[in-house]
C-alpha positions in Angstrom: 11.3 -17.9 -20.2 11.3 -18.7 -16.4 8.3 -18.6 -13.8 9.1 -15.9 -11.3 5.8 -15.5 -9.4 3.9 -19.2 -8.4 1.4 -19.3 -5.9 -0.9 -22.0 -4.8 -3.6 -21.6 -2.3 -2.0 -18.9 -0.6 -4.5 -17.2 2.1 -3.5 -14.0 3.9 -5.7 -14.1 7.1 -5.7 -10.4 9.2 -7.4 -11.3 12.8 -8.7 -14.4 11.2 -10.0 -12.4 8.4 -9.3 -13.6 4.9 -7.4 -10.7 3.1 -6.2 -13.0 0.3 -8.4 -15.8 0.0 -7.3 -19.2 -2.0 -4.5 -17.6 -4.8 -3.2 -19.4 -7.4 -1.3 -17.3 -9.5 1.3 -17.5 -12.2 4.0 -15.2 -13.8 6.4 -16.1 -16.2 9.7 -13.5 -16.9 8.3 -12.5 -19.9 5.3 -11.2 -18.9 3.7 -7.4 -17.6 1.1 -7.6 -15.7 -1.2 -5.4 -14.2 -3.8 -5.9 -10.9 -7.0 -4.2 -11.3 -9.7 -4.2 -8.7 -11.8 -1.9 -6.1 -10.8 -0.7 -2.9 -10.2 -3.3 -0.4 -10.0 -6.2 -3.0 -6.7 -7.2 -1.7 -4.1 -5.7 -4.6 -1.5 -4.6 -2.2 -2.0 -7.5 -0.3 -1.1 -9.7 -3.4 1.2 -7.5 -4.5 3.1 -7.8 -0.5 3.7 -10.8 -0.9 5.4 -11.0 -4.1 7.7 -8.3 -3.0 8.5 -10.8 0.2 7.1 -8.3 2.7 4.9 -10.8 4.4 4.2 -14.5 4.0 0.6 -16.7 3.6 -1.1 -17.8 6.6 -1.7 -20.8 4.0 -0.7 -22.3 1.0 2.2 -22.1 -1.1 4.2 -18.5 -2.6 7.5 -19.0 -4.5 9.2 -16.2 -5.9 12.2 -16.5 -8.2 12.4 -19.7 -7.1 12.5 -19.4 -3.9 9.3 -20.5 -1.1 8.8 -17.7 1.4 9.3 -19.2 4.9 12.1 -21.2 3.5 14.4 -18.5 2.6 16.6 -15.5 4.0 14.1 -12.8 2.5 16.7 -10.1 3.1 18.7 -11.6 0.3 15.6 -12.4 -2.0 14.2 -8.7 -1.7 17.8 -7.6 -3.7 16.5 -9.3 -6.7 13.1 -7.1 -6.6 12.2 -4.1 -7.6 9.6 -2.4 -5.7 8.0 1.0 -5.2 5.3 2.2 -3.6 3.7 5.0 -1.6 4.8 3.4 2.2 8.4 2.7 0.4 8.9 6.4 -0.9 7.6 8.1 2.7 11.2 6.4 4.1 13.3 8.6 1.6 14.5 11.3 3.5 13.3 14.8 1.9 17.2 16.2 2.2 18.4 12.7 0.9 20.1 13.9 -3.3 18.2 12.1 -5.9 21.3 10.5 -7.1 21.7 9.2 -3.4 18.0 7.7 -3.2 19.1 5.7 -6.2 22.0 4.6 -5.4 20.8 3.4 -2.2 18.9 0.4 -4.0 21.7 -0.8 -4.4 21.9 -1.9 -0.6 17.7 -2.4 0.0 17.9 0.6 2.2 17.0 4.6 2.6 18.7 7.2 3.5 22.7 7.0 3.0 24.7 6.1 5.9 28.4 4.6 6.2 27.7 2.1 3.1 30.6 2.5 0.6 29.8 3.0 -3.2 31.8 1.9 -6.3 32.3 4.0 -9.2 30.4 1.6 -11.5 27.3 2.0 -8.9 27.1 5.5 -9.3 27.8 5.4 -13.3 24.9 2.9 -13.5 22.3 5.5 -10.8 23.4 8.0 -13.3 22.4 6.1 -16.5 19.0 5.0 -14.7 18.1 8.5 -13.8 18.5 9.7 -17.3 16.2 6.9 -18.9 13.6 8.7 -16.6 14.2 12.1 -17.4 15.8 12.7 -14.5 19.8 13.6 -15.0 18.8 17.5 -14.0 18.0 16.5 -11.0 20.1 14.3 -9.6 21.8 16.7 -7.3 18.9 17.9 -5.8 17.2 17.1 -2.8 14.2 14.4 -3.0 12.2 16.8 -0.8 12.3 19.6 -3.8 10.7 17.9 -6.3 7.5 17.9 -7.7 5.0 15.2 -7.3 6.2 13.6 -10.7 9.7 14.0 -10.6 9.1 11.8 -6.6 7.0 9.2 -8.8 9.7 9.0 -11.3 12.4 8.7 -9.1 11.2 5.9 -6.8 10.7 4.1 -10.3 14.6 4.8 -11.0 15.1 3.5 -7.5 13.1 0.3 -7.9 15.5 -0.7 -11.6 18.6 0.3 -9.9 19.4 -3.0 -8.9 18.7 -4.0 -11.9 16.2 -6.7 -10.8 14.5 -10.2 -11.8 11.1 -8.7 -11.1 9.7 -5.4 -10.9 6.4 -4.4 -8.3 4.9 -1.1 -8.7 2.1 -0.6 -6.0 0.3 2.7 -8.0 3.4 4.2 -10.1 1.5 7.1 -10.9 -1.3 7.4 -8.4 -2.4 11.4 -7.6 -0.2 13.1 -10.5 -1.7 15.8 -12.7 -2.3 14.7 -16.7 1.0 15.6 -17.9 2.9 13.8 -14.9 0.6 11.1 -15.1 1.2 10.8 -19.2 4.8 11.7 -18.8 5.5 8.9 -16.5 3.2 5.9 -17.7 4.8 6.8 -21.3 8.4 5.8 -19.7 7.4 3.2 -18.1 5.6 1.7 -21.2 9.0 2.0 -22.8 10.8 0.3 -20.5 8.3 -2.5 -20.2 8.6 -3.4 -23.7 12.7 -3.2 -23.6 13.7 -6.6 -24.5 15.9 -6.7 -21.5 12.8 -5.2 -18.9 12.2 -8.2 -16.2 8.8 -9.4 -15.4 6.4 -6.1 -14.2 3.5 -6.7 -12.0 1.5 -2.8 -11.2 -1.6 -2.5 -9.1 -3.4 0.4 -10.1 -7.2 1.5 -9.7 -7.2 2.7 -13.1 -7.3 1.5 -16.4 -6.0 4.7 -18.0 -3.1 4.4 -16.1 -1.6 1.0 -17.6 0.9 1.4 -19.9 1.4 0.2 -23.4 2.9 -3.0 -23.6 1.3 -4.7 -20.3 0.1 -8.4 -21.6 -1.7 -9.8 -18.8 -4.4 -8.0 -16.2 -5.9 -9.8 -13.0 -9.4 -8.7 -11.8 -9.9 -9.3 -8.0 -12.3 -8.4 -5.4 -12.9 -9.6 -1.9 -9.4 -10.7 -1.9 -10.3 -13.5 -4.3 -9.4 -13.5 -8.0 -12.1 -12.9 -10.4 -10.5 -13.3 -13.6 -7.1 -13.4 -15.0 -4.9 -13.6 -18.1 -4.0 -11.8 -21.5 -5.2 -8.5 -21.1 -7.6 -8.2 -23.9 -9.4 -11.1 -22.6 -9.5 -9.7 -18.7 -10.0 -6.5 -19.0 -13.5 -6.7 -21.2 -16.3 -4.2 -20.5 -18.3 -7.7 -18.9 -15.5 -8.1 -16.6 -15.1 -4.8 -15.5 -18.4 -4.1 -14.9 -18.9 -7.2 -12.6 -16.4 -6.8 -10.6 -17.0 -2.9 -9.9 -20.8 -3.8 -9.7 -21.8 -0.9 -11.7 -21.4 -1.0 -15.9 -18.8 0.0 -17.3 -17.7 0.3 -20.7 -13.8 -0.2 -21.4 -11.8 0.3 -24.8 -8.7 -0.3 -25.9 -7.0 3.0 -28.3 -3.8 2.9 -29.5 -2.4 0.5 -26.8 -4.3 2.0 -24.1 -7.9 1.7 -22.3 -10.1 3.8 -21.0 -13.5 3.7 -19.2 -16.7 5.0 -19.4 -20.2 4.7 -18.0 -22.2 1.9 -20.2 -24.8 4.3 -18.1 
């Protein structure tokens, strides 16, 4: 087991405005962990600058070992997974499935001159069939359904095969069976012995997989509570945070929410 996320006292200041305010955060390799707050709390924020997309006004942020401001984060960004919403509007709708894999590979979207090895196809091909995905792989991104998009920028982020994994709301907007579809894959994959460390904002606590051992409550771009997931995500905890009560349970690996009303 290795640390892969570390901050300390990292602020994120937007026209002098704290967006992040004072994190100190740890994730160790072994761990999945999901980021759970209202809007404007600061999750993608948080989330940002895991993936080394922006750097703390203040304080300290090392990812896999490596302090942002003090490294190339071109190269660091190769070693992370990430997908999101922004991300997947930069995959050209004509772009073949297979082809927005594969492009992982290089950090980039949209294929161009890069050259491809026969073991980096083999390996987009093996990672679109542990998402249900081998069908499509010769169609064009633009085609597909909501879903089959979701599932595919997922594909996309484990190409690389990465050290850590960041989904920014995997399965935000999708219809029941999508959502259930995709959050039972990616429950799968989180408990594979060989899955890398998963951080996943989401605004839902439906939508967290099985398998996910650690939560973080934040609002106000501070964090209000963190650790094993039981322990976080109580119907207390909840309910303070949202400022209205809220009852949460845990079923079968997954939680739900209801009014305490």
């Amino acid at each position: 087991m290795s640390r892969v996320i570390d901050f300390n006292n990292v602020t994120v200041l937007r026209e002098s405005k704290p967006i992040l305010n004072n994190i100190d955060w740890q994730v160790e390799s072994d761990q999945r962990w999901v980021i759970i707050g209202p809007n404007g709390a600061g999750k993608t924020t948080l989330l940002r600058v895991a993936a080394a997309q922006i750097q703390p006004s203040t304080g300290t942020a090392m990812v896999l070992d490596a302090v942002l401001g003090e490294v190339n984060v071109f190269e660091l960004r190769t070693r992370i997974g990430f997908a999101s919403n922004s991300l997947a509007a930069h995959i050209p709708n004509s772009e073949r499935v297979l082809d927005a894999v594969m492009t992982a590979s290089y950090a980039i979207t949209g294929r161009w001159n890069e050259k491809y090895e026969d073991v980096d196809e083999r390996r987009a091909r093996r990672v679109l069939g542990e998402w249900q995905l081998s069908e499509f792989a010769d169609r064009a991104y633009g085609t597909l359904s909501d879903g089959e998009k979701k599932r595919t920028q997922l594909a996309r982020a484990v190409m690389p095969d990465p050290e850590l994994l960041l989904l920014d709301e995997p399965v935000a907007s999708l219809d029941m069976a999508a959502r259930e579809q995709t959050v039972s894959i990616l429950g799968e994959y989180a408990q594979a012995p060989a899955a890398p460390a998963i951080v996943m904002v989401t605004h839902h606590v439906e939508e967290i997989p099985a398998g996910f051992t650690h939560a973080v409550l934040m609002n106000q771009g501070q964090i209000f509570s963190a650790g094993p997931i039981e322990d976080t995500l109580t119907s207390d905890k909840v309910s303070e945070v949202f400022g209205f009560a809220l009852k949460v349970q845990l079923d079968n690996g997954r939680f739900r929410v209801t009014s305490a009303r």
